[in-house]
Each structure stands twice: as structure tokens, then as C-alpha cells.
C-alpha positions as CSV (number, residue, x, y, z in Angstrom):
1,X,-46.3,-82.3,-101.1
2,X,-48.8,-83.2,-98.7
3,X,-49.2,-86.6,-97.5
4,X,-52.6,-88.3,-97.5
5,X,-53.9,-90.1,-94.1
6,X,-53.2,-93.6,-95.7
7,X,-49.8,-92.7,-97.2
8,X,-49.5,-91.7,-93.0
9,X,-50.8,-94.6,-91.6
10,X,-48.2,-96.4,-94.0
11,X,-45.1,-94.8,-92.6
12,X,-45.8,-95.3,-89.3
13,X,-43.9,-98.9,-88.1
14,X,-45.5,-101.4,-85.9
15,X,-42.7,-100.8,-83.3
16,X,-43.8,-97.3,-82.7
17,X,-47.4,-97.9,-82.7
18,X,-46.4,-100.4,-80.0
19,X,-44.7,-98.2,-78.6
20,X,-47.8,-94.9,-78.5
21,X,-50.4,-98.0,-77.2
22,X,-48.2,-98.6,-74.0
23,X,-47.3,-95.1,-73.7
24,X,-51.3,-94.4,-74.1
25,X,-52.2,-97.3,-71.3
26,X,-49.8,-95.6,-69.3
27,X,-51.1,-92.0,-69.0
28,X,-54.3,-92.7,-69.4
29,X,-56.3,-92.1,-65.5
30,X,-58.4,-95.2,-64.5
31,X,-60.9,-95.4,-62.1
32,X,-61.2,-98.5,-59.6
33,X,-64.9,-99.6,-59.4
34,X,-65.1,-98.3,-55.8
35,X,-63.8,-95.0,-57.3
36,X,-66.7,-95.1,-60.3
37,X,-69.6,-95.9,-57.2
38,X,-68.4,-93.5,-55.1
39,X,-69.0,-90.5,-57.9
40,X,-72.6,-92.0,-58.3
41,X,-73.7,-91.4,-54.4
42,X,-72.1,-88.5,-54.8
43,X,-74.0,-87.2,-57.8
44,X,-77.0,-89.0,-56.2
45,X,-76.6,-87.2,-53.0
46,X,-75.9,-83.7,-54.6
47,X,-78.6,-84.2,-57.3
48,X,-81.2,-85.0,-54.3
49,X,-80.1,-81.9,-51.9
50,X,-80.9,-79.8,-54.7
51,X,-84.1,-81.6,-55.2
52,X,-85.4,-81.6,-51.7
53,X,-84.1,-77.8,-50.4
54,X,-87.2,-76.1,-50.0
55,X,-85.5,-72.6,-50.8
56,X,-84.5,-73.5,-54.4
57,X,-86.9,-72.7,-57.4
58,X,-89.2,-75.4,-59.0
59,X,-86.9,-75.1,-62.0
60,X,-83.6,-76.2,-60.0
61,X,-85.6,-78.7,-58.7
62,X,-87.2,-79.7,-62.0
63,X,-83.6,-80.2,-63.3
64,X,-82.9,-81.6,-60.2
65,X,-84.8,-84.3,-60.6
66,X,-83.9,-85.4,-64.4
67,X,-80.4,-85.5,-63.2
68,X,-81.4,-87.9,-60.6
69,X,-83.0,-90.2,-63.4
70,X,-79.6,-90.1,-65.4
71,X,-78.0,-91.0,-62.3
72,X,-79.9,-93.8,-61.5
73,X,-79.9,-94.6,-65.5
74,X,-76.1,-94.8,-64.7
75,X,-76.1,-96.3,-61.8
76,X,-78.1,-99.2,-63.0
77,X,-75.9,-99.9,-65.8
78,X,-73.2,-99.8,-63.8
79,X,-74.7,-102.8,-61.3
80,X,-75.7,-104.7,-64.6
81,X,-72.1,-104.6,-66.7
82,X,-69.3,-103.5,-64.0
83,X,-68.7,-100.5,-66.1
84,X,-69.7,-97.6,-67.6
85,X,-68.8,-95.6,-70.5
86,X,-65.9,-92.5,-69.9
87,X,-68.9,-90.0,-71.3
88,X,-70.9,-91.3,-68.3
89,X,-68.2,-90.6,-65.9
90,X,-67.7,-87.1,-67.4
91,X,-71.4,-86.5,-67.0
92,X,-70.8,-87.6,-63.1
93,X,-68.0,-85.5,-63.0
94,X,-69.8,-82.5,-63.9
95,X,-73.3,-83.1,-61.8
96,X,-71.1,-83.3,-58.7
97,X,-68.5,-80.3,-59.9
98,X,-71.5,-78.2,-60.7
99,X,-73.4,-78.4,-57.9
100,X,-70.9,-78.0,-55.6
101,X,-69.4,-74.6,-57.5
102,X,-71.9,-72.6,-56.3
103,X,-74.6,-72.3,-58.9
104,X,-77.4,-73.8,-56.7
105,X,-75.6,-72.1,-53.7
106,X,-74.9,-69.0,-52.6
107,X,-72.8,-68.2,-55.2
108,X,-76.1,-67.6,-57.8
109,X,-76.5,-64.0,-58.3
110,X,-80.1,-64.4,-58.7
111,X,-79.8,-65.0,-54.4
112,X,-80.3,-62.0,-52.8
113,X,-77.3,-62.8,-50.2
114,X,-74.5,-63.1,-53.2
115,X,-74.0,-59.4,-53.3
116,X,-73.7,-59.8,-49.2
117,X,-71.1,-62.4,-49.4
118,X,-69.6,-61.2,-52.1
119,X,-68.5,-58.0,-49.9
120,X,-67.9,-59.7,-46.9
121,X,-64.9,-61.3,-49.0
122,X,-63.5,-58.6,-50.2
123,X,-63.8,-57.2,-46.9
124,X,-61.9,-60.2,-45.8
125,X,-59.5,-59.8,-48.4
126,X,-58.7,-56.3,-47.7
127,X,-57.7,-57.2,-44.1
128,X,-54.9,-59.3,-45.2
């Protein structure tokens, strides 16, 4: 039979929920605060390349510039409480992995030197 989350909860000693809440503050990744600050200039500086590169669309740019907002959103709240939430530093995460992957680079296929590139790797490749 099937055991309800409370009949669960029940079984479970305090020892080994000790035990899961060290084992928890010992895997989990922490960032310093020069760590956290150093991810928002990064998303600021990646946000504002974007923004400012005269060759990217007024959409990228557009985006461009709401990310910028959020960043500073962040940022601020960072400066006022000495932390931000992990969601925020996921969000930072992805602003500065995303831009840097290629999609506002080269590596859109909506550019018309991807296709370019894109054989002068395999061209590369084949060499080896």
C-alpha cells in the first residue's frame, strides 16, 4: 500500500534529515559577492554590445535594451540587499551564455556570412 506524504515525512528521523541538510549545504555551488558582480558587468557589457552594434536589427536591439533594464533592476537590488535571488542569477547566467553562443553573432542563420563560415569549418575540419 502506498504511503501518504505525511505518513513519509513521519518515517523520516531527525538524524537523517540532519544528515540530507549538511549533505545539501555541501553540494550546493555558492557564489562569493565578487563572483555575483562580476556576472552583472558581464551581462551589462554583453546586453550593451548588442544594443549599440550598428549591424544588428532594431529587434535585437529592442530586446537588447529590456535586458539592460533587468540588469540594472538586478543590479540595484543587489547594491541595496547584498544578494540576489538564485532565479536572478540564472537569468544572468543565461543573458551572458546567450549572447555569447552565437545567436547575435555570426552563428544566426539569418546573417548572410553563417553559410560562409559554416563551410570554411568544415573545410577546416576536413584538413585534419
Amino acid at each position: 500500500m502506498k504511503k501518504t506524504y505525511t505518513e513519509l515525512i513521519e518515517d523520516i528521523s531527525t538524524k537523517e534529515i540532519d544528515e540530507l541538510y549538511e549533505y545539501a549545504l555541501l553540494t550546493e555551488k555558492n557564489m562569493s559577492k565578487d563572483e555575483v558582480a562580476d556576472l552583472i558587468d558581464s551581462a551589462i557589457s554583453v546586453a550593451t554590445k548588442v544594443k549599440n552594434d550598428p549591424k544588428k536589427s532594431d529587434k535585437h536591439k529592442t530586446t537588447a535594451s529590456s535586458v539592460l533594464s533587468k540588469v540594472r533592476s538586478i543590479k540595484k537590488t543587489f547594491e541595496k540587499d547584498g544578494s540576489i535571488h538564485p532565479n536572478a542569477v540564472n537569468a544572468l547566467m543565461r543573458v551572458v551564455a546567450g549572447v555569447h553562443s552565437g545567436r547575435y553573432g555570426w552563428m544566426n542563420k539569418n546573417n548572410p556570412n553563417f553559410h560562409r563560415t559554416m563551410q570554411e569549418k568544415k573545410m577546416n575540419l576536413m584538413k585534419v
